[in-house]
C-alpha beads as a LAMMPS data file, in Angstrom:
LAMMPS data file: protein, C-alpha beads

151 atoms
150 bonds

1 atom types
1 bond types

-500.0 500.0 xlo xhi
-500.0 500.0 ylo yhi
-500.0 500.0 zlo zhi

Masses

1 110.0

Atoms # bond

1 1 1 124.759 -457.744 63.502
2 1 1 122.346 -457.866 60.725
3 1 1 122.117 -461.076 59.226
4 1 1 124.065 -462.871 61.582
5 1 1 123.060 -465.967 62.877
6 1 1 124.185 -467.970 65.544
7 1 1 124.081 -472.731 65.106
8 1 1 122.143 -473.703 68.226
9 1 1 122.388 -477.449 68.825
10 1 1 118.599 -479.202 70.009
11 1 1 118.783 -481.261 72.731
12 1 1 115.988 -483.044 72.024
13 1 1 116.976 -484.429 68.207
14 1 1 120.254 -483.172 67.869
15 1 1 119.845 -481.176 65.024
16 1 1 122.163 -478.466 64.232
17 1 1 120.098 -474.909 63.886
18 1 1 120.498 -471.648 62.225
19 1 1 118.766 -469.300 64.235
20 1 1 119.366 -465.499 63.059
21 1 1 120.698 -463.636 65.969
22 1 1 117.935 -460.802 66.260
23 1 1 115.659 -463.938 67.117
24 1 1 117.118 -465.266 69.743
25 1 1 114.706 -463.453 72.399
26 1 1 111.668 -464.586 70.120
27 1 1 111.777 -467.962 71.492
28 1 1 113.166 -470.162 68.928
29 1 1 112.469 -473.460 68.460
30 1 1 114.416 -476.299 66.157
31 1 1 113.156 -476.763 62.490
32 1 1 113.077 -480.145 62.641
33 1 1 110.997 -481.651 66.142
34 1 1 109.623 -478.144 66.904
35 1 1 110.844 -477.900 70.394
36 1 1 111.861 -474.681 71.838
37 1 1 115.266 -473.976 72.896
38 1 1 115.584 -472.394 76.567
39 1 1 115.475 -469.040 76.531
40 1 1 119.151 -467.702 75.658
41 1 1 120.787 -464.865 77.679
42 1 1 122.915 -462.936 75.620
43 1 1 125.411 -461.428 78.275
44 1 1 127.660 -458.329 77.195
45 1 1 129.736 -458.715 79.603
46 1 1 132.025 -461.842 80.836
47 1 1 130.322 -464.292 83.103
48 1 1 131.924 -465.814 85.850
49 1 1 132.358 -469.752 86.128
50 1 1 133.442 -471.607 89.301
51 1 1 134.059 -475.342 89.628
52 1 1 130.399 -475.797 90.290
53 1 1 128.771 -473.083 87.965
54 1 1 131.139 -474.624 85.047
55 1 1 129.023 -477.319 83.543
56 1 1 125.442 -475.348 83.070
57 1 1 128.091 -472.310 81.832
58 1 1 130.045 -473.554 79.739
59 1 1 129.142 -477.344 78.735
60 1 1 125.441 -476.754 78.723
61 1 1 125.819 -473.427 76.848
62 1 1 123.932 -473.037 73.289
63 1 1 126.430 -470.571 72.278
64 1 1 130.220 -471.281 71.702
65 1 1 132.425 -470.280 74.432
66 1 1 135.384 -468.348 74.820
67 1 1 136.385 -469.173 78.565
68 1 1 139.581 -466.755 79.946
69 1 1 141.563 -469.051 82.975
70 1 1 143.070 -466.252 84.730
71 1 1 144.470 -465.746 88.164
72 1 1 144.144 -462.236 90.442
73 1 1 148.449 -461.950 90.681
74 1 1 149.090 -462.706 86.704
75 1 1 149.252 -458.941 85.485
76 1 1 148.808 -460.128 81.667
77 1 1 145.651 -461.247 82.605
78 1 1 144.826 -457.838 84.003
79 1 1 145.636 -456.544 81.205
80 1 1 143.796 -459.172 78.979
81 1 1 140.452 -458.209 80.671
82 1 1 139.672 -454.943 79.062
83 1 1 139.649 -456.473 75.795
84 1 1 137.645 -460.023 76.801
85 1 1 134.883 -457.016 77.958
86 1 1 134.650 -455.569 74.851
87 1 1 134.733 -458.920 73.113
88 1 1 131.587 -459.885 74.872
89 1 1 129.929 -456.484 74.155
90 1 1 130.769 -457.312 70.318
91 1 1 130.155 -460.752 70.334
92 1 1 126.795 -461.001 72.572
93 1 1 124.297 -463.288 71.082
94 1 1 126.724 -465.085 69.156
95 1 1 129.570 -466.221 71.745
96 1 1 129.479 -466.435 75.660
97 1 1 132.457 -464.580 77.142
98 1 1 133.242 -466.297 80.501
99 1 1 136.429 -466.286 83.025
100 1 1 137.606 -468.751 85.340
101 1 1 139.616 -468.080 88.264
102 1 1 142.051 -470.890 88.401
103 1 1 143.707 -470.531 92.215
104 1 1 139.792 -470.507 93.566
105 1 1 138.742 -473.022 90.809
106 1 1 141.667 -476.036 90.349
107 1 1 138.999 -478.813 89.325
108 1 1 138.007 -477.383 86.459
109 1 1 141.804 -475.565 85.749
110 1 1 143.240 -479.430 86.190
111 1 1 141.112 -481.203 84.048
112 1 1 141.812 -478.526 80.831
113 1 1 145.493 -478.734 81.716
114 1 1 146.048 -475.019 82.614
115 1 1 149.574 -474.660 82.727
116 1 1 149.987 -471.230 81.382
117 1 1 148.198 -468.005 82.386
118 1 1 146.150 -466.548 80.821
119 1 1 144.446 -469.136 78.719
120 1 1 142.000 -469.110 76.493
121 1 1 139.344 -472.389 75.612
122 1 1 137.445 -472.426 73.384
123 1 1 134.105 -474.453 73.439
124 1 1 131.251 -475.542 71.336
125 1 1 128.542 -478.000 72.119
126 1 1 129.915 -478.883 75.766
127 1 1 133.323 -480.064 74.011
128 1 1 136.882 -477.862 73.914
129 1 1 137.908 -477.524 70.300
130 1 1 140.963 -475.036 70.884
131 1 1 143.313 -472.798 73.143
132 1 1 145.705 -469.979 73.643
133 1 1 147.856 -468.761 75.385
134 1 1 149.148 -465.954 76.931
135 1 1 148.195 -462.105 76.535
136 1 1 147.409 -462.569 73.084
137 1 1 146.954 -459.148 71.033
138 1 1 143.184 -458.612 70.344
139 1 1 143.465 -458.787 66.623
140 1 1 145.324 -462.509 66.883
141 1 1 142.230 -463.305 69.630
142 1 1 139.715 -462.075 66.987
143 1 1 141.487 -464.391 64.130
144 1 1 140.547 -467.479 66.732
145 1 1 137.010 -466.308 67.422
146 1 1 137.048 -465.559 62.983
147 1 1 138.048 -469.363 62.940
148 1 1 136.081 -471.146 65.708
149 1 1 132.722 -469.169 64.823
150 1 1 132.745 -469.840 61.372
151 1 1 132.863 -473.565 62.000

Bonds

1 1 1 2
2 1 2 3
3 1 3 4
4 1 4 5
5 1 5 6
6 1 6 7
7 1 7 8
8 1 8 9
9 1 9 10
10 1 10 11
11 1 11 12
12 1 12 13
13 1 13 14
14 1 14 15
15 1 15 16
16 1 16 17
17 1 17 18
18 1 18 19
19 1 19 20
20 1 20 21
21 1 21 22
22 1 22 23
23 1 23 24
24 1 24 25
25 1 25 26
26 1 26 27
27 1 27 28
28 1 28 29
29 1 29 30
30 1 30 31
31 1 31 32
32 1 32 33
33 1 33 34
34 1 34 35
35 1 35 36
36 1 36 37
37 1 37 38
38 1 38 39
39 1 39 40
40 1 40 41
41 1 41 42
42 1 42 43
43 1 43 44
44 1 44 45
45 1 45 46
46 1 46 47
47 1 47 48
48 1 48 49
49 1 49 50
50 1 50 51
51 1 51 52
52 1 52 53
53 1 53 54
54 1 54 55
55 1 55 56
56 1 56 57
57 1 57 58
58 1 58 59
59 1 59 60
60 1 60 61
61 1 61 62
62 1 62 63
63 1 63 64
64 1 64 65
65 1 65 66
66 1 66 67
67 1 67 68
68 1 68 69
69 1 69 70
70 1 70 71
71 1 71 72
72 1 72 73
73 1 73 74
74 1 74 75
75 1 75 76
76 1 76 77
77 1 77 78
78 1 78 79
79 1 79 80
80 1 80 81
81 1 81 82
82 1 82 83
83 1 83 84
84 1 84 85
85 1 85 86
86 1 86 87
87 1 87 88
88 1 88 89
89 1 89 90
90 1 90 91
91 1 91 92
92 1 92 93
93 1 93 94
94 1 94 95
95 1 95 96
96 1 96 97
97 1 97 98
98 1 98 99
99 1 99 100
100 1 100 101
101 1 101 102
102 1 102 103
103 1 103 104
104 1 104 105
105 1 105 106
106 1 106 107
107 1 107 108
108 1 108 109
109 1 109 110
110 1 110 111
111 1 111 112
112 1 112 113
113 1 113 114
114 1 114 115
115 1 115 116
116 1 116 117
117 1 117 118
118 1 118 119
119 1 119 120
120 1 120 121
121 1 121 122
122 1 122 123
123 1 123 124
124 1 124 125
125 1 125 126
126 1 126 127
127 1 127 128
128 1 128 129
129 1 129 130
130 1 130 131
131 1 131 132
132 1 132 133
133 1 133 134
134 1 134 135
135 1 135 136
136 1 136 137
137 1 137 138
138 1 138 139
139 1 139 140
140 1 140 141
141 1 141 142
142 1 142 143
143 1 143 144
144 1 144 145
145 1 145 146
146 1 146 147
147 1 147 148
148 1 148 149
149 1 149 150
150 1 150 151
């Protein structure tokens, strides 16, 4: 992770920022109106999102989001969730792994479309900017996360 940095968005001006990853506990603040950024929890593990929980999760996050819609009786998400834990072991401090339970959870499900389980959004700066679906391999679910965090 050395020399990695992660674009944090300021919600005071706006301004796109490149803050290095190893940082991100320091307290950063934005180079251009000096304001800090909330502190930033870097979890290494998936975080769970309900209807309620999903705006301050997933819109409000300052990292992009990879968000799993899953259900407890689809066995390719079962098998999906070994892989979405190591992601966010690998990816922490640069990419919020959460999950969504879509039978407990249909607001949120219904207003991404989730026809297909499992599926994967993708989100940065409160707005969805892709998805997949199905068990995906975790090389082809890298080559998203390759794409959508070098944007």
């Amino acid at each position: 992770m050395a020399g990695e940095t992660v674009l944090i968005r300021c919600r005071n001006c706006g301004t796109r920022n490149r803050i290095p990853v190893g940082k991100l506990q320091d307290g950063p603040h934005c180079g251009r109106c000096k304001k800090p950024f909330p502190p930033i929890a870097t979890p290494s593990q998936p975080v769970v999102v309900t209807d309620r929980t999903f705006a301050n999760e997933v819109i409000a996050s300052p990292l992009p989001v990879l968000l799993e819609c899953w259900a407890a009786w689809c066995s390719a998400c079962g098998a999906l969730s070994p892989v979405l834990n190591d992601l966010a072991r690998n990816y922490a401090g640069r990419l919020k792994v959460a999950k969504l339970n879509v039978d407990q959870n249909p607001s949120t499900a219904s207003r991404y479309s989730v026809m297909s389980l499992p599926m994967l959004l993708f989100f940065r700066d409160g707005r969805l900017v892709d998805t997949a679906a199905g068990a995906l391999p975790r090389l082809e679910i890298e080559r998203y996360l390759w794409r959508f965090l070098s944007r």
